[in-house]
C-alpha positions in Angstrom: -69.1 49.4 -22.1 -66.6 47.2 -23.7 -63.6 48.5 -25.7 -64.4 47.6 -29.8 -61.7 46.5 -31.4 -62.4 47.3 -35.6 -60.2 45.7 -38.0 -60.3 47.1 -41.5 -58.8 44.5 -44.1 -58.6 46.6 -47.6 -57.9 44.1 -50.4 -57.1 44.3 -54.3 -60.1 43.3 -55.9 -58.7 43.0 -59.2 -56.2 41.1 -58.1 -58.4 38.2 -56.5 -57.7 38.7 -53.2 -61.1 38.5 -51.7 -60.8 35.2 -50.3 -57.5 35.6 -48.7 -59.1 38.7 -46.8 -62.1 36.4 -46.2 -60.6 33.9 -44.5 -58.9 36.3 -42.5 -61.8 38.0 -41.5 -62.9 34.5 -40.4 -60.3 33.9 -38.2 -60.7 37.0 -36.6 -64.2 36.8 -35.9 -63.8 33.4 -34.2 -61.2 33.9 -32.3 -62.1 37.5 -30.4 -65.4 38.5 -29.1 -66.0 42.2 -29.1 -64.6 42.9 -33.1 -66.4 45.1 -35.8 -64.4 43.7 -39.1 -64.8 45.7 -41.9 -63.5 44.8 -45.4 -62.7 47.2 -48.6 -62.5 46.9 -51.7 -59.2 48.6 -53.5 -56.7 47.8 -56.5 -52.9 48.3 -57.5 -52.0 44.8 -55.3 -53.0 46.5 -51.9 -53.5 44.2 -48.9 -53.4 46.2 -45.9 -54.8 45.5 -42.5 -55.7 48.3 -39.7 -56.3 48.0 -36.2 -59.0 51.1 -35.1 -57.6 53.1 -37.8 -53.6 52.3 -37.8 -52.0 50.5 -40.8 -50.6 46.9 -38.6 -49.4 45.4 -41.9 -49.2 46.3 -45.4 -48.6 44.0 -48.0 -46.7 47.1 -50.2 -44.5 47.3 -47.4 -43.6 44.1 -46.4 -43.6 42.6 -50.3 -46.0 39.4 -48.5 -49.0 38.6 -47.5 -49.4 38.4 -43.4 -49.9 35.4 -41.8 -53.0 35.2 -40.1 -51.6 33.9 -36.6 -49.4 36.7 -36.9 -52.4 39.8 -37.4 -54.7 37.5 -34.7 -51.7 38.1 -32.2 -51.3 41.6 -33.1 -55.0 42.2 -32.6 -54.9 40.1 -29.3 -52.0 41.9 -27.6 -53.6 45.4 -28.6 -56.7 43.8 -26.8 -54.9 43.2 -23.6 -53.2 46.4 -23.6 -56.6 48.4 -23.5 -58.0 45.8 -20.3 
């Protein structure tokens, strides 16, 4: 069985942020096979990203949005680590 990667985008609703988690969600899915992404709605300016349950970027705590190249290569080097 292949090792499922799930990436959990949780974005502020209120805030308007569904299509920036969108996209993201896109890019993920196109780029990796083998990835379950889930996305949540929240509120109080939250953007936070998990890999399989661990908090890879949080908008709180870096006071920005991530890039997307820079989660996809988070993602991708967690992937090679489990192979």
């Amino acid at each position: 069985m292949l090792f499922m990667i799930i990436v959990k985008i949780v974005y502020c609703r209120p805030c308007g942020y569904l299509d920036r988690a969108l996209e993201l969600a896109r890019d993920l899915l196109q780029y990796f096979e083998n990835i379950k992404v889930e996305i949540e709605q929240g509120k109080n300016g939250i953007f936070d990203v998990y890999l399989n349950d661990e908090l890879i970027f949080s908008r709180y705590k870096e006071k920005r949005f991530p890039e997307n190249m820079e989660i996809l290569k988070e993602v991708g080097k967690r992937i090679n680590n489990s192979n």
